[in-house]
C-alpha positions as CSV (number, residue, x, y, z in Angstrom):
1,X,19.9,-14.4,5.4
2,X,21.6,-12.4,8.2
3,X,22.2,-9.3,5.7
4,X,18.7,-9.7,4.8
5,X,17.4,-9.6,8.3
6,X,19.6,-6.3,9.1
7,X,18.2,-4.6,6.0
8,X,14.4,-5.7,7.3
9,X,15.4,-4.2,10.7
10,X,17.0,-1.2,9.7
11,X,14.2,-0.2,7.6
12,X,11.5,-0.7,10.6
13,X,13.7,1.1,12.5
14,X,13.8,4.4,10.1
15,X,10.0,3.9,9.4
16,X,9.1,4.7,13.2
17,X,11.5,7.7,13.1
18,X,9.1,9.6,11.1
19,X,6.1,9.1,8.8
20,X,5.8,10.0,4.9
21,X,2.4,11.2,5.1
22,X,3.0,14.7,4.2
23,X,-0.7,15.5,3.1
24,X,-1.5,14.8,6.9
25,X,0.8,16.7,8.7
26,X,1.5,20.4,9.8
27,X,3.4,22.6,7.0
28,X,6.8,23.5,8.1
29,X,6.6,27.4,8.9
30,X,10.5,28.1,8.8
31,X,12.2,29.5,5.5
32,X,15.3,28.1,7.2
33,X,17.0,24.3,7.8
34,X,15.5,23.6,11.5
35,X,19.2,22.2,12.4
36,X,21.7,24.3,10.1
37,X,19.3,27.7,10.0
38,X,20.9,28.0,6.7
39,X,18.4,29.1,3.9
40,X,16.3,25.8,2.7
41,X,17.2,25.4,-1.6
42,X,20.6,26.8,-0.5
43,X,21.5,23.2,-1.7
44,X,19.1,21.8,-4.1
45,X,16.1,20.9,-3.2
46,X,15.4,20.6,0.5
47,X,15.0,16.9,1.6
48,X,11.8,16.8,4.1
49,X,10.5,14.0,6.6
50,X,7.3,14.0,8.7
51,X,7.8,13.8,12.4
52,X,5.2,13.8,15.0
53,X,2.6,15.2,12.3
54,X,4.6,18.1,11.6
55,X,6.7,18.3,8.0
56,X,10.3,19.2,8.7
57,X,12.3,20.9,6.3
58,X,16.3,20.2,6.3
59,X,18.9,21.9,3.9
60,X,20.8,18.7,3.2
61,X,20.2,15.0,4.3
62,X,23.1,15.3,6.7
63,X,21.1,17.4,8.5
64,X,18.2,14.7,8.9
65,X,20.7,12.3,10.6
66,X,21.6,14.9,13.1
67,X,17.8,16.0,13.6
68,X,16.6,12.4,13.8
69,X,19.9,11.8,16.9
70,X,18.2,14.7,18.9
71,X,14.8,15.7,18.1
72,X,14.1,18.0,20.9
73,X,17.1,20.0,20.5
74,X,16.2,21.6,17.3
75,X,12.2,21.6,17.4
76,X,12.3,24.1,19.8
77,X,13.3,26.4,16.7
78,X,9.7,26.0,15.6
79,X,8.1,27.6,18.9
80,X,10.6,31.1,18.3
Protein backbone atom coordinates (compact mmCIF):
# COMPACT_ATOMS: atom_id res chain seq x y z
CA UNK A 1 0.00 0.00 0.00
CA UNK A 2 2.93 2.31 0.95
CA UNK A 3 4.74 1.52 -2.55
CA UNK A 4 1.56 2.28 -4.09
CA UNK A 5 1.09 5.50 -2.43
CA UNK A 6 4.84 6.66 -3.44
CA UNK A 7 4.14 5.70 -7.03
CA UNK A 8 0.73 7.93 -6.79
CA UNK A 9 2.86 10.73 -5.34
CA UNK A 10 5.65 10.69 -7.49
CA UNK A 11 3.63 10.73 -10.47
CA UNK A 12 1.55 14.07 -9.23
CA UNK A 13 4.72 15.34 -8.49
CA UNK A 14 6.23 14.95 -12.27
CA UNK A 15 2.79 15.96 -13.70
CA UNK A 16 3.04 19.60 -12.20
CA UNK A 17 6.71 19.82 -13.41
CA UNK A 18 5.52 20.24 -16.92
CA UNK A 19 2.41 19.62 -19.10
CA UNK A 20 2.06 17.21 -22.19
CA UNK A 21 0.00 19.47 -24.11
CA UNK A 22 2.33 20.14 -26.90
CA UNK A 23 -0.42 21.32 -29.44
CA UNK A 24 -0.88 24.27 -26.93
CA UNK A 25 2.31 25.50 -26.24
CA UNK A 26 5.10 27.71 -27.94
CA UNK A 27 7.47 25.64 -30.45
CA UNK A 28 10.89 25.42 -29.18
CA UNK A 29 13.04 27.93 -31.48
CA UNK A 30 16.62 26.33 -30.59
CA UNK A 31 18.26 23.71 -33.03
CA UNK A 32 20.30 22.94 -29.91
CA UNK A 33 19.63 20.87 -26.30
CA UNK A 34 18.57 24.06 -24.02
CA UNK A 35 20.92 22.38 -21.19
CA UNK A 36 23.79 20.51 -23.25
CA UNK A 37 23.72 23.11 -26.49
CA UNK A 38 24.76 19.94 -28.19
CA UNK A 39 22.82 19.45 -31.62
CA UNK A 40 19.11 17.98 -30.83
CA UNK A 41 18.97 14.08 -32.90
CA UNK A 42 22.69 14.07 -31.99
CA UNK A 43 21.26 11.08 -29.95
CA UNK A 44 18.20 9.73 -31.31
CA UNK A 45 15.31 11.35 -31.25
CA UNK A 46 15.17 14.32 -28.96
CA UNK A 47 12.97 13.69 -25.82
CA UNK A 48 10.60 16.99 -25.30
CA UNK A 49 8.37 18.18 -22.28
CA UNK A 50 6.07 21.22 -22.08
CA UNK A 51 6.94 23.76 -19.42
CA UNK A 52 5.25 26.94 -18.69
CA UNK A 53 3.50 26.75 -22.32
CA UNK A 54 6.67 26.56 -24.08
CA UNK A 55 7.95 22.99 -25.73
CA UNK A 56 11.44 22.29 -24.55
CA UNK A 57 13.68 20.32 -26.54
CA UNK A 58 16.54 18.17 -24.68
CA UNK A 59 19.21 15.97 -26.39
CA UNK A 60 18.87 13.08 -23.96
CA UNK A 61 16.52 12.49 -20.87
CA UNK A 62 19.42 13.12 -18.55
CA UNK A 63 19.24 16.41 -19.66
CA UNK A 64 15.41 16.78 -18.53
CA UNK A 65 16.36 15.80 -14.90
CA UNK A 66 18.93 18.49 -14.85
CA UNK A 67 16.49 21.12 -16.63
CA UNK A 68 13.53 20.19 -14.43
CA UNK A 69 16.40 20.74 -10.93
CA UNK A 70 16.95 24.41 -12.31
CA UNK A 71 14.53 25.80 -14.66
CA UNK A 72 15.78 29.29 -14.77
CA UNK A 73 19.25 28.51 -15.33
CA UNK A 74 18.84 27.26 -18.74
CA UNK A 75 15.68 29.17 -20.16
CA UNK A 76 17.52 32.13 -20.29
CA UNK A 77 19.14 30.37 -23.47
CA UNK A 78 15.86 30.92 -25.23
CA UNK A 79 15.94 34.93 -24.74
CA UNK A 80 19.82 34.91 -26.71
Amino acid sequence: MKQTLCIITASLILLGCGSTNFADAKPYPLETCIVSENKLGSMGEPPRIVYKGQIIRFCCKPCIKKFRKAPEKYLVRLEE
